[in-house]
C-alpha positions as CSV (number, residue, x, y, z in Angstrom):
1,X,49.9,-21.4,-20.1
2,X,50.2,-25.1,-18.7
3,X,48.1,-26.2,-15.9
4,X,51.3,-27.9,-14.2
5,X,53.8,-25.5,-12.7
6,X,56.5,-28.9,-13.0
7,X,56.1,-28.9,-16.5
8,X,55.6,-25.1,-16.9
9,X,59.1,-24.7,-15.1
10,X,61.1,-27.7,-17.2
11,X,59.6,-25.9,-20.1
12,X,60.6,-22.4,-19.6
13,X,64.2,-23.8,-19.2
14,X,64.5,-25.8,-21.8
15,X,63.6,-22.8,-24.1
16,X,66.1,-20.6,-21.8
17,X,69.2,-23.0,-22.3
18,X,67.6,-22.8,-26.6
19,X,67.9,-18.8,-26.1
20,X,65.4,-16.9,-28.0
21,X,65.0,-17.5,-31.8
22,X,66.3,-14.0,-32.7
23,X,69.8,-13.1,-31.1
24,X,68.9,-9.9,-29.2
25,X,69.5,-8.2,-26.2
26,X,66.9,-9.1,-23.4
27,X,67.0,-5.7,-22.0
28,X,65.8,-4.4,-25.5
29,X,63.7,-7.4,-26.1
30,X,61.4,-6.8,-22.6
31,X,61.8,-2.9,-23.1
32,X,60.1,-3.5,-26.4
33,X,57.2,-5.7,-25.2
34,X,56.5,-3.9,-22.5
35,X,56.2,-0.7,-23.8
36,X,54.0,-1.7,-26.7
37,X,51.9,-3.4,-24.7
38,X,51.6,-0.6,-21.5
39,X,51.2,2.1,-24.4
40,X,48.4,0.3,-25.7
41,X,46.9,-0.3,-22.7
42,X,47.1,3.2,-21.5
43,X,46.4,4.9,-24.7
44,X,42.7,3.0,-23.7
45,X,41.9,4.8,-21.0
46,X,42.2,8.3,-23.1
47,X,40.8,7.2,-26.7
48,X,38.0,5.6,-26.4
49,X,36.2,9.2,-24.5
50,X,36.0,10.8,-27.3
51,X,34.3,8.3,-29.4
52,X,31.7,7.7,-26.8
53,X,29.4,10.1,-28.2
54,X,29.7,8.7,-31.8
55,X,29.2,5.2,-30.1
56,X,26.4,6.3,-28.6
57,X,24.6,7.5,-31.3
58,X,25.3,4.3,-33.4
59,X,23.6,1.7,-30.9
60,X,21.2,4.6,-30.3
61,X,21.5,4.8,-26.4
62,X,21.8,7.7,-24.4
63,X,25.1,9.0,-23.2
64,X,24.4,8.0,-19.8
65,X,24.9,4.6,-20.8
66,X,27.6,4.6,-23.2
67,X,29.9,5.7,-20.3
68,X,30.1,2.0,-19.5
69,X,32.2,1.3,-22.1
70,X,35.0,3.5,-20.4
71,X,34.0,2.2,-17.0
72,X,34.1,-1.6,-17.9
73,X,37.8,-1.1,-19.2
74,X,38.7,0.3,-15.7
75,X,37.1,-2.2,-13.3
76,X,38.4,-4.6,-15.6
77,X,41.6,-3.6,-14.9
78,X,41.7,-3.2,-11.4
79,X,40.3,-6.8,-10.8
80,X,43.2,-8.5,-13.1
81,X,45.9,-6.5,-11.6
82,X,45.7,-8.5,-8.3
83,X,46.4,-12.0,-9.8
84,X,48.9,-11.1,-12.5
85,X,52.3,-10.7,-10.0
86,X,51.0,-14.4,-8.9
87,X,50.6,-15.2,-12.5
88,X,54.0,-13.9,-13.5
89,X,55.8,-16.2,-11.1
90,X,53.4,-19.1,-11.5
91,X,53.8,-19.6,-15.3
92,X,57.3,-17.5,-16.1
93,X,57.2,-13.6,-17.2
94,X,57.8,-14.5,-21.1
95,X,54.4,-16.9,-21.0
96,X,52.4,-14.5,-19.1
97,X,53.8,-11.2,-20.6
98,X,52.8,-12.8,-24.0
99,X,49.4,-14.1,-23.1
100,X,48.7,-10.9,-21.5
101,X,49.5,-8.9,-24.8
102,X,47.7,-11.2,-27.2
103,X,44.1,-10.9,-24.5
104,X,44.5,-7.5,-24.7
105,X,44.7,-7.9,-28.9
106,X,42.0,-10.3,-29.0
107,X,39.7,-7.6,-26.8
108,X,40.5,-5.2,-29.2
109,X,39.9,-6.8,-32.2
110,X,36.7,-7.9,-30.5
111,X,35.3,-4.5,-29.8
112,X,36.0,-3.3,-33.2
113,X,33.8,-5.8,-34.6
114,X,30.6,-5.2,-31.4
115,X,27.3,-5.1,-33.1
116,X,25.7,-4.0,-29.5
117,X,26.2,-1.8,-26.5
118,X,26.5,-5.2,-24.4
119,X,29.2,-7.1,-26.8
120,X,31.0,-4.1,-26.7
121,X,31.5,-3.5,-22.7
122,X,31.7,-7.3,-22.9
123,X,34.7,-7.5,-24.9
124,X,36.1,-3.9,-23.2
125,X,36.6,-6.5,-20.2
126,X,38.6,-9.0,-21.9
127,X,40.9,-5.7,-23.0
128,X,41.2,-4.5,-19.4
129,X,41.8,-8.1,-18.2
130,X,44.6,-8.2,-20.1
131,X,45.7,-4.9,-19.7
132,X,46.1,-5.1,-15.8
133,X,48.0,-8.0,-16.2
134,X,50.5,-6.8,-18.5
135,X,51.5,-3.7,-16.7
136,X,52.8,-5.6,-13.6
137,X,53.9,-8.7,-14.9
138,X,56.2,-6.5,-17.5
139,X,57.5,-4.6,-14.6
140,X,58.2,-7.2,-12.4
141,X,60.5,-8.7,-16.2
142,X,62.1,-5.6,-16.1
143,X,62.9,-5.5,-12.8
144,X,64.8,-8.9,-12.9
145,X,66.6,-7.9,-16.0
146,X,68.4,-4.6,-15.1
147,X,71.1,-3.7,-12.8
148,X,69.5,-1.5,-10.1
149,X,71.7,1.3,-11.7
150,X,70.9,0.7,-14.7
151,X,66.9,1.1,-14.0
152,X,66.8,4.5,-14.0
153,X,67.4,4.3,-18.2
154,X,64.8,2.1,-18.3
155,X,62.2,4.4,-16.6
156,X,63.2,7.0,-19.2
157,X,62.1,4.8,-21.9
158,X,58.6,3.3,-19.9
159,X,58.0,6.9,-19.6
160,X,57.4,7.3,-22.9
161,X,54.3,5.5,-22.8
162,X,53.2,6.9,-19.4
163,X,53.2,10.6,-20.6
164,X,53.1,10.4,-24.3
165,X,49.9,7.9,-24.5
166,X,47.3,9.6,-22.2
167,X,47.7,12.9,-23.9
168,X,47.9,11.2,-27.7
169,X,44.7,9.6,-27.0
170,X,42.5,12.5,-27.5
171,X,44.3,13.3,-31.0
172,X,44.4,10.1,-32.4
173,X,41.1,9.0,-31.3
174,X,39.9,12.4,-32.6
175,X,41.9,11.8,-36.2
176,X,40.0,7.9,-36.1
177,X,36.6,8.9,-35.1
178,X,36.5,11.8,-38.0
179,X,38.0,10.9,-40.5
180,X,37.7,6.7,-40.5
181,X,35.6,5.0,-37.6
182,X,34.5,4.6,-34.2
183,X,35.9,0.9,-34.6
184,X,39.3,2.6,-35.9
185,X,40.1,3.2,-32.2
186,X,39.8,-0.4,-31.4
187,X,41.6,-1.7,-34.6
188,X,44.0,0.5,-34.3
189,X,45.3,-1.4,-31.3
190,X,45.9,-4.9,-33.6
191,X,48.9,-4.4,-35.6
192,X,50.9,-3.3,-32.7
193,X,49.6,-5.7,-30.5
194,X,50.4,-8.6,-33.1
195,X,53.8,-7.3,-33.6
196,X,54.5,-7.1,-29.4
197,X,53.1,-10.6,-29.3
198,X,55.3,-12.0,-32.6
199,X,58.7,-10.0,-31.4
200,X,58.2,-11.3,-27.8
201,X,57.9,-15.3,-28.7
202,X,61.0,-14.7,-31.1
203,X,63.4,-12.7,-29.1
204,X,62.2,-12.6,-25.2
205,X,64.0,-15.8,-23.1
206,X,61.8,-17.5,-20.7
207,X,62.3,-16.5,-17.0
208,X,61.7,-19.7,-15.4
209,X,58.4,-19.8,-13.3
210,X,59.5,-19.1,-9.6
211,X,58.6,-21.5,-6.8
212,X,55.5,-20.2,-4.9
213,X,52.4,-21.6,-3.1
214,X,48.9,-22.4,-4.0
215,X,46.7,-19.7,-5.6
216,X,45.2,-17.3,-2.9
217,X,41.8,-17.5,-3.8
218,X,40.3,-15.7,-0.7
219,X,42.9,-12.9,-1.4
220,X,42.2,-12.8,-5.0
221,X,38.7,-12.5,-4.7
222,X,38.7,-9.9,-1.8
223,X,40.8,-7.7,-3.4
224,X,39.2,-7.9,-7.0
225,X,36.0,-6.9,-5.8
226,X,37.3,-4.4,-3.6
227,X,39.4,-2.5,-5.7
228,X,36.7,-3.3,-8.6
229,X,34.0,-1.4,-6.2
230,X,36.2,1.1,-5.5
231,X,37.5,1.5,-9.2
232,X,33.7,1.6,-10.1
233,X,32.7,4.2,-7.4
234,X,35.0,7.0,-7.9
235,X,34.3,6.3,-11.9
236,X,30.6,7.1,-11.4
237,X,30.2,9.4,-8.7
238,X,31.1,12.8,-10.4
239,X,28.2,12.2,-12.7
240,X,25.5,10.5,-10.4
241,X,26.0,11.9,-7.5
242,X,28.2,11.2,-4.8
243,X,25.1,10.9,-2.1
244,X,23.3,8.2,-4.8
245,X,22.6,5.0,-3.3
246,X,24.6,2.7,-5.8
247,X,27.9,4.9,-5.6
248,X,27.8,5.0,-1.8
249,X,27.2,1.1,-1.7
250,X,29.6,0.9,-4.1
251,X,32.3,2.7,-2.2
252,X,31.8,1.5,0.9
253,X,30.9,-2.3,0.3
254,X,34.8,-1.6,-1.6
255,X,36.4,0.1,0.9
256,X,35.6,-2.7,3.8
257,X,36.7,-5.6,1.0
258,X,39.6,-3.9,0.5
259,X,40.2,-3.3,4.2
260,X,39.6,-6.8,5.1
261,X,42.0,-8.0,2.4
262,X,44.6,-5.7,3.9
263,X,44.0,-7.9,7.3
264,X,43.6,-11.4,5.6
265,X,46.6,-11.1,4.0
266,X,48.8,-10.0,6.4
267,X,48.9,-13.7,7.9
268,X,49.0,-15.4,4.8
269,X,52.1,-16.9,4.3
270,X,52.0,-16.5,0.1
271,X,49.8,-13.8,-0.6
272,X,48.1,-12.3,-3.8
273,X,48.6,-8.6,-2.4
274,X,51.6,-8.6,0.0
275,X,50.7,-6.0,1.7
276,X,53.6,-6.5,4.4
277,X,56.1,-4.7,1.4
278,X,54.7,-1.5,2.7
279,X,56.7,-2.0,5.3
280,X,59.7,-1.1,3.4
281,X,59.6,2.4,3.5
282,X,61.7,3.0,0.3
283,X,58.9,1.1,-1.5
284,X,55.8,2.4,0.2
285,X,57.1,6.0,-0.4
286,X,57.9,5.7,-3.5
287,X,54.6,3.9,-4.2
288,X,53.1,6.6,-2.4
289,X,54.4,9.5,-4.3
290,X,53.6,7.8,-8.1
291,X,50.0,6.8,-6.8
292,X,49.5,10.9,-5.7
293,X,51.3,11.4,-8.7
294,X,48.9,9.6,-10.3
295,X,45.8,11.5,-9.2
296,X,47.3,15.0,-10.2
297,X,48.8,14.2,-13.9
298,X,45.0,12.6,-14.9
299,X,43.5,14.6,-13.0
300,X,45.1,17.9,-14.9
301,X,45.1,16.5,-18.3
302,X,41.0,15.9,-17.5
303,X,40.3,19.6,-16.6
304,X,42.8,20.6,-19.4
305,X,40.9,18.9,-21.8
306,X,37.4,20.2,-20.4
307,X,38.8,23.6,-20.2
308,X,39.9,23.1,-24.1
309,X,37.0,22.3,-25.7
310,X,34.4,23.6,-23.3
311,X,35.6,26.6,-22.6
312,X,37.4,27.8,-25.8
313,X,35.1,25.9,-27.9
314,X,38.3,23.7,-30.1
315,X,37.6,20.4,-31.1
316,X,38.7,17.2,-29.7
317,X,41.4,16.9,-32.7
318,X,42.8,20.7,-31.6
319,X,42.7,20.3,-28.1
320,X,44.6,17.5,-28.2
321,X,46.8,19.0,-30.2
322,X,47.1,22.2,-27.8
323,X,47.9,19.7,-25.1
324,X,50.3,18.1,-27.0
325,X,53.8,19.9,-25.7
326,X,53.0,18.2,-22.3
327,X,53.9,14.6,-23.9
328,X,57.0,16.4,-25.3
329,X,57.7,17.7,-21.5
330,X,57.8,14.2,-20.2
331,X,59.9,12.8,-22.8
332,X,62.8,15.8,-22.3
333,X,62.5,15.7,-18.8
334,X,62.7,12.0,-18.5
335,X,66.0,11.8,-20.6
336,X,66.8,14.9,-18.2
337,X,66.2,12.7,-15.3
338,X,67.7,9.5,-16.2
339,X,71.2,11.5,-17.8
340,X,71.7,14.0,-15.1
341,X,69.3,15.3,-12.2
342,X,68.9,11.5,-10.4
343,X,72.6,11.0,-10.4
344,X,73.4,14.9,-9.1
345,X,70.5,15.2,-7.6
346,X,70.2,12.1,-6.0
347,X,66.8,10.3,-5.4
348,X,65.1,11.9,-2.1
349,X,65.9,15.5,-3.7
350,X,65.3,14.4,-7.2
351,X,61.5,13.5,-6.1
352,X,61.3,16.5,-4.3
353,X,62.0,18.6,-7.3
354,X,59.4,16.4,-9.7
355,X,56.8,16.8,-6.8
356,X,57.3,20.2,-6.4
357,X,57.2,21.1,-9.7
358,X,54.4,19.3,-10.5
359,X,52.3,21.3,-8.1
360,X,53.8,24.8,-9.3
361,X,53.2,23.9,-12.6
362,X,49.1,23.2,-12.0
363,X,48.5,25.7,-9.4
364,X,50.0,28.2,-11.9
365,X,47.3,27.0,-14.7
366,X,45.0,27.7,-12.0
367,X,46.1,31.7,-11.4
368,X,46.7,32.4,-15.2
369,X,44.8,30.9,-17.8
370,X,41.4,32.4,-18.6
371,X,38.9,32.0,-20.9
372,X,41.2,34.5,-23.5
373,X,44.4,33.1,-22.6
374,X,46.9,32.7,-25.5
375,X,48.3,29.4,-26.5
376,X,51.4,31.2,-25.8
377,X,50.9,31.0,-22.1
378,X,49.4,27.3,-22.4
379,X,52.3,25.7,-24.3
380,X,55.3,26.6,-22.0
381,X,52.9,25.8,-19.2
382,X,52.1,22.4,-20.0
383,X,55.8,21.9,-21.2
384,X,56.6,22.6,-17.7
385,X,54.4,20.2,-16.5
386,X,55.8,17.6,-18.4
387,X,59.1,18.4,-17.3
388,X,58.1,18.1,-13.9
389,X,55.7,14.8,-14.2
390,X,58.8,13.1,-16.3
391,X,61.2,13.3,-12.9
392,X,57.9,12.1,-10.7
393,X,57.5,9.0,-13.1
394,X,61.7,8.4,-13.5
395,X,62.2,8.7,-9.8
396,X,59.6,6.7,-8.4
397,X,60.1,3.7,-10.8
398,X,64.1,3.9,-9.8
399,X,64.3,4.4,-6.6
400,X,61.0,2.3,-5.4
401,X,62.0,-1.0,-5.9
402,X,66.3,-1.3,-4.8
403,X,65.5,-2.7,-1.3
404,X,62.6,-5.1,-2.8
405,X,64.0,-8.3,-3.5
406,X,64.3,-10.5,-6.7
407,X,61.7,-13.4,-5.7
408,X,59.1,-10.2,-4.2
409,X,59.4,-8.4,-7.2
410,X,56.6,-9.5,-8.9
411,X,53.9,-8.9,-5.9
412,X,56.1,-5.6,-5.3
413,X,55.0,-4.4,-8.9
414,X,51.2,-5.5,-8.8
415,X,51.0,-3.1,-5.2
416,X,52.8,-0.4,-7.3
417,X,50.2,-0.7,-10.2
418,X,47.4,-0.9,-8.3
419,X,48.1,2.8,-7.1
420,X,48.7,3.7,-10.2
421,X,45.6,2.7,-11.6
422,X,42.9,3.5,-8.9
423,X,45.3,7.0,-8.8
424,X,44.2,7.9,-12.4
425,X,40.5,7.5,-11.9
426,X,40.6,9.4,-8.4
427,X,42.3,12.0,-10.1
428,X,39.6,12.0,-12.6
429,X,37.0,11.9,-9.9
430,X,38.2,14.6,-7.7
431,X,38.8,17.1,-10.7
432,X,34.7,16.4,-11.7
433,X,33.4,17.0,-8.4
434,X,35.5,20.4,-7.9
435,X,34.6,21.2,-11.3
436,X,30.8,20.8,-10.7
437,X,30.6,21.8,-7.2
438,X,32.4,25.3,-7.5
439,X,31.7,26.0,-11.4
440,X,28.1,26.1,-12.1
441,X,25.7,28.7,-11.3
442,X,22.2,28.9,-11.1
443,X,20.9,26.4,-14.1
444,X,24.0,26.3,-16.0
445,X,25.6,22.7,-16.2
446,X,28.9,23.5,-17.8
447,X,31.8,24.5,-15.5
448,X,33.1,27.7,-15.7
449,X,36.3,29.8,-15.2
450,X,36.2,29.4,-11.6
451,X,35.5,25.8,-11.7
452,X,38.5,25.2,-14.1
453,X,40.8,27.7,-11.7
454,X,39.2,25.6,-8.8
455,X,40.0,22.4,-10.1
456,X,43.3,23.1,-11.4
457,X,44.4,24.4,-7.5
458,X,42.9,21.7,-5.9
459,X,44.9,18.9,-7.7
460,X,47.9,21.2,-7.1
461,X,47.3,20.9,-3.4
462,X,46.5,17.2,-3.2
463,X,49.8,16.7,-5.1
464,X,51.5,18.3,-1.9
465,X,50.4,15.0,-0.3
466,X,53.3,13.1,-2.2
467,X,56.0,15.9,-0.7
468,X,56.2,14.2,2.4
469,X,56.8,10.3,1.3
470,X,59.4,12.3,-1.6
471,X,61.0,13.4,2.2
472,X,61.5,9.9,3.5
473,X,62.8,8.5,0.6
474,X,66.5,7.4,1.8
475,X,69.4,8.3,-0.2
476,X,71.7,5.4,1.1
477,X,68.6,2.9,0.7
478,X,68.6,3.9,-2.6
479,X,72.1,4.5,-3.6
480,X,72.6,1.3,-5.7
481,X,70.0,2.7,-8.5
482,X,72.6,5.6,-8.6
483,X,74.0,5.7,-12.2
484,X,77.8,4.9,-11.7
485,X,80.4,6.7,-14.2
486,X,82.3,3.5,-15.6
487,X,85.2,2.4,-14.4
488,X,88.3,-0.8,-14.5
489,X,86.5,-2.0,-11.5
490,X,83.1,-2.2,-13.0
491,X,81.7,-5.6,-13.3
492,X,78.9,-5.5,-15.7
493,X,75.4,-6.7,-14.4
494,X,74.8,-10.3,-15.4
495,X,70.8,-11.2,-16.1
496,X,69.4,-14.0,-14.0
497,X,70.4,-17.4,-15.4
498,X,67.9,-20.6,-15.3
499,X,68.4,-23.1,-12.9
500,X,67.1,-26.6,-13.9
């Protein structure tokens, strides 16, 4: 990316007025970028667990350090997201989209070839750097090249890497690690990421780099380190302690950075985390209901997977397997979403219905599945839950961003990601704790029925949190992400020409 936002700009036009190499729809162009690269970057967060072990064992250090590896990636992410909305309007999505991807690439490629514990977390930082900056960057493209109605597609198709990749992790990573390599998991991510970076720079067209002010440094750096702290805290404290001195530091040292951020910034007149979109209410409860959202669907798959192998004794490779109909459940219920429910249903009660049946569908893993239960009973149940998280993830990603404007989108989509993110490793967090604190006995370590039950009814009641910003999500704010039938009058949505 250029250093001079003048010549950045004359240079993203002159390649818009060119057009892209390969004559293809931008809509399909960014839908195929983005995608790759958030699938990717996702499909992280789950893989690389079940190769710790094996990791561990091959730089000979005990498992108590090898969780680094997973925590690195996660920190990493949380302090890139921040900067990547500026980034994004700074430099043009197409440049920063692409640079994002081919980090991430790079960090993968780089950890596959790690000859130490310490290269290894090293480079799982340059993956998560670029990770974080992909996902909101990509949304913010998106968002400036569909139609409001026409988003609600497009959150079909990103939900395809939101539910299929966390629960494909496990099985692919189990397939790698068995039958290839522990650097299989990392390599794996190269071809793809190649082929995201080579399709982007022929067929994506340069959105030209958006007026805005000088870099928010003080912003930046409060909200990197508190979200990192935070990120960090909540990633550690199930398994040291939530009373030990470096996770309470930790959290708290976080939780004042981020608060002060939240105060800085409010006065800023440019700022890196425009926290002043929150007072849209469409936005902040829709951000609201995918970041609780967040918290449950991890959260479950977590225990799920515990409860798999732990419990009933299957391997990583079967387990993932088992939970594999829940992937299948977002998919369905995201074409569901997009083709029928949000246009009948409308948004405030399509939301409803997602949260609602998210939480029936946990809290009834909770009350029925024991330590003999039938695959029989699991499937449909975690088919369900798909169905369910699919209208959460459609909804949210429609309806959240109609009354958010062109030029905010990119700072809109960095708030929205950050909830995402820090959701996913509270969910994690809170489903440990419950699992520890109301599933061992005596000297046992390993959770039993009544910590899984536990677990599984506590995320179902925390998701109960995201019923009442589903309630204030307006129908008539969010009317123009409505699906129209067609008609004579219809005047197709026109993507956002460059202006010299």
């Amino acid at each position: 990316m250029s250093a001079d936002p003048a010549a950045a700009a004359a240079d993203e036009v002159a390649d818009a007025r060119r057009g892209p190499r390969i004559a293809i729809s931008q809509k399909v162009a960014v839908c195929v970028v983005y995608v790759a690269g958030l699938f990717l970057s996702t499909l992280d967060m789950t893989i690389v667990n079940v190769a710790l072990p094996t990791i561990g064992r091959a730089f000979d250090v005990p498992s108590t350090a090898v969780d680094t590896v997973s925590i690195s990636y996660l920190v990493s992410l949380s302090v890139s997201v921040p900067a990547s909305g500026w980034l994004g309007d700074r430099f043009g999505g197409k440049r920063t989209l692409l640079t994002a991807v081919a980090v991430f690439t790079l960090g993968s490629a780089l950890c596959g070839t790690a000859q130490s514990l310490g290269q290894l977390v090293a480079f799982r930082v340059v993956q998560g750097a670029g990770g974080g900056m992909l996902a909101s960057v990509g949304m913010a493209m998106l968002l400036r090249s569909f139609a409001p109605h026409e988003r609600v597609r497009a959150s079909a198709v990103l939900s395809i890497a939101n539910g299929l990749a966390p629960t494909l992790g496990p099985v692919l990573g189990g397939v790698l690690v068995t039958q290839v390599s522990w650097r299989a998991i990392f390599y794996v991510n190269v071809p793809v990421g190649v082929f995201a970076t080579v399709f982007g720079a022929l067929c994506l067209r340069n959105q030209p780099a958006r007026p805005t002010e000088r870099f928010d440094l003080t912003g930046f750096l409060l909200a990197a380190s508190g979200f990192g702290l935070v990120m960090y805290g909540v990633s550690v404290g199930p398994e040291q302690g939530w009373s030990t001195s470096s996770v309470v530091v930790a959290l708290a040292c976080g939780t004042a950075l981020a608060t002060t951020m939240v105060v800085v910034e409010r006065s800023k007149r440019s700022p890196v985390i425009d926290v002043r979109l929150l007072k849209d209410r469409l936005f902040a409860s829709g951000t609201t209901v995918m970041t609780v959202g967040s918290v449950t669907f991890l959260g479950t798959l977590f225990t799920l997977s515990l409860y798999l192998q732990d419990e009933r004794g299957m391997t990583p490779m079967t387990a993932g397997l088992t939970t594999f109909p829940e992937a299948l459940g977002v998919v369905t219920g995201s074409q569901l979403a997009s083709r029928v429910l949000y246009r009948r249903l409308r948004p405030r009660r399509h939301l409803v219905l997602g949260v609602v049946g998210t939480s029936a569908a946990v809290a009834a893993m909770g009350l029925l599945l024991r330590a003999d239960t039938g695959r029989w009973l699991v499937v449909p149940l975690l088919f369900c839950l798909g169905l369910a998280v699919g209208q959460v993830f459609v909804g949210t990603q429609s309806a959240s961003f109609a009354t958010v404007s062109s030029s905010s989108s990119g700072r809109a989509s960095t708030l929205f990601n950050v909830g995402r993110r820090l959701g996913g490793a509270v969910g994690v967090a809170v489903a440990t704790t419950v699992l520890v604190t109301a599933g061992t006995t005596g000297t046992d370590t390993a959770p039993g029925m009544s910590g899984y039950r536990a677990a599984f009814l506590a995320l179902a009641a925390l998701n109960l949190l995201g019923l009442y910003a589903a309630t204030r999500v307006s129908d008539t704010e969010a009317a123009g992400t409505i699906p129209q039938p067609p008609s004579p009058e219809h005047t197709p949505y026109k993507e956002e020409e460059p202006q010299p």
